[in-house]
TISEMAR-15372 format. One line per 3 residues: number of its first residue (from 1); for each residue z, y, x of C-alpha. Coordinates in nm, 4 decimals, decimal comma, m for minus. Layout:
N
NUM> Z/Y/X ~ ...
This chain:
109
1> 0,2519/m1,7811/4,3595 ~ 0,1421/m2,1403/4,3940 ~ 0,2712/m2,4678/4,3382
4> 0,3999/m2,6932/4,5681 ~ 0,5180/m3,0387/4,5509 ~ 0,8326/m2,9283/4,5653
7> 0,8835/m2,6452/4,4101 ~ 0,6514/m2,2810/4,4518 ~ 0,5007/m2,0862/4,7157
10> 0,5499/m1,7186/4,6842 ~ 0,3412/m1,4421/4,8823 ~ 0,3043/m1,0825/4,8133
13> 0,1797/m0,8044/5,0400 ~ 0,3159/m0,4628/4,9610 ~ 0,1302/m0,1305/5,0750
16> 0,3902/0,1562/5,0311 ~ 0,2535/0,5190/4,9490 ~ 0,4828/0,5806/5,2655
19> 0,5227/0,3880/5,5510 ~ 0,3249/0,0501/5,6832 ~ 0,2700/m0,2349/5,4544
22> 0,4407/m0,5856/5,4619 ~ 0,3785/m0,9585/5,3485 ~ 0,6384/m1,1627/5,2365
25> 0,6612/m1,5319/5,1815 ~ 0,8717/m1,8319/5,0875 ~ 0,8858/m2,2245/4,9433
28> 1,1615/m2,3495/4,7126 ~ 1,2290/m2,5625/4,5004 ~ 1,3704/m2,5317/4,1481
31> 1,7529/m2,6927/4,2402 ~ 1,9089/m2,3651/4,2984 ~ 1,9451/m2,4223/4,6939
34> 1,8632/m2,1336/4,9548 ~ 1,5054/m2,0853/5,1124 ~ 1,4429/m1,8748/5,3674
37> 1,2135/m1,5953/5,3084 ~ 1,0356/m1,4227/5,5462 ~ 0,8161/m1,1326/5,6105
40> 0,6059/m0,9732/5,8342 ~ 0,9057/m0,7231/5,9304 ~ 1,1533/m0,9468/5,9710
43> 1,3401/m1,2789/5,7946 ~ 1,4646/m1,1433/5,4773 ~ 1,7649/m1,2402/5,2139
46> 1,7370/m1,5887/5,1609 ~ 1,6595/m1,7154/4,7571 ~ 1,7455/m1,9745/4,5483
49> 1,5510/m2,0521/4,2589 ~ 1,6433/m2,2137/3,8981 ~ 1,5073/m2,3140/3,5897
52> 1,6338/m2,1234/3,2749 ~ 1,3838/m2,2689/2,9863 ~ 1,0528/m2,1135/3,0397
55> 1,2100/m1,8530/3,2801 ~ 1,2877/m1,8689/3,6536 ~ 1,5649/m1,7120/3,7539
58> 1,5850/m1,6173/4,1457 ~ 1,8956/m1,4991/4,2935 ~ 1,8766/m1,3620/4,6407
61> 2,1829/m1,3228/4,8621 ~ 2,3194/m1,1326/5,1604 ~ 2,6683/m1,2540/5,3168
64> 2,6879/m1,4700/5,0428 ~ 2,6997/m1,1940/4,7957 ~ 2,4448/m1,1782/4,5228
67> 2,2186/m0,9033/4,6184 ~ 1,9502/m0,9297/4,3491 ~ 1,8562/m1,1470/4,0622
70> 1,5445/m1,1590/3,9311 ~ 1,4395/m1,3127/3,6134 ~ 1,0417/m1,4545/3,5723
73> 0,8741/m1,5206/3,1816 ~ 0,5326/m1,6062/3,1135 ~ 0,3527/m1,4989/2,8413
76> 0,2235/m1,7516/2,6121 ~ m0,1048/m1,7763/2,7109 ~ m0,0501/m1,8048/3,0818
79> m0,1795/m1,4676/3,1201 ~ 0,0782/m1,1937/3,1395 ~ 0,4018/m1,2210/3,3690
82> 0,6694/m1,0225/3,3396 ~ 0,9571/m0,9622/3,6413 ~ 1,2515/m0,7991/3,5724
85> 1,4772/m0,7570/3,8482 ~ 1,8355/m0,6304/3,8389 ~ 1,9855/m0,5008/4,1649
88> 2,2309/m0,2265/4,3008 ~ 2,0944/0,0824/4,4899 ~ 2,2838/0,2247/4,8113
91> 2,5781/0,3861/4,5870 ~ 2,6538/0,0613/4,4294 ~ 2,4577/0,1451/4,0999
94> 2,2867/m0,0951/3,8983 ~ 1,8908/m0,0879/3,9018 ~ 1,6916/m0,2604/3,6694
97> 1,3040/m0,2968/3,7474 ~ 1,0436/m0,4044/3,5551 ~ 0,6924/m0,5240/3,6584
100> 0,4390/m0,6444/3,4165 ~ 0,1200/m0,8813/3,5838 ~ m0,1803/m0,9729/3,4123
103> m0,4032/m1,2503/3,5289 ~ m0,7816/m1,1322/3,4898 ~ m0,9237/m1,4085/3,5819
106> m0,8643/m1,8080/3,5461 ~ m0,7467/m2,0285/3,8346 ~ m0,9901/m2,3431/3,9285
109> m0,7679/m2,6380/3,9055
């Protein structure tokens, strides 16, 4: 993720054990309106993004249902993010996942 003057630039590029890897990518801003995100597959559920104190919530939708939310903290020192997402898996039950980034190294300004 980077900042941008309006808002944040997220990419991530997935390699699957299974199956050919993918790049996502999207700009918003932090008012809660829909950005598209797209990928190297396809364009994907759109996201809005919001401020919740120190956290970011983003909420992606499909139809105009709530798909996924996805709630961002940052550690105290800058260095440790944590990403837990909350979303429903093809039965309808809810999924709650977890990841846990460090930074090793310190961004040049």
């Amino acid at each position: 993720m980077t900042r941008e003057a309006r808002g944040v630039h997220y990419h991530s590029h997935t390699q699957p054990m299974a199956g050919e890897p993918f790049d996502v990518d999207y700009t918003a801003d932090y008012d809660g309106k829909p950005a598209m995100v797209t990928g190297s597959k396809s364009i994907l559920l759109p996201v809005s993004l919001q401020r919740d104190g120190a956290a970011v919530i983003a909420t992606y939708r499909n139809a105009f249902q709530v798909a996924a939310t996805s709630k961002r903290t940052l550690s105290d020192d800058g260095r440790t993010m944590t990403i837990t997402t909350i979303s429903s898996d093809s039965t309808g039950v809810s999924v709650t996942n977890v990841g846990v980034y460090r930074r090793t190294a310190t961004p040049t300004p």
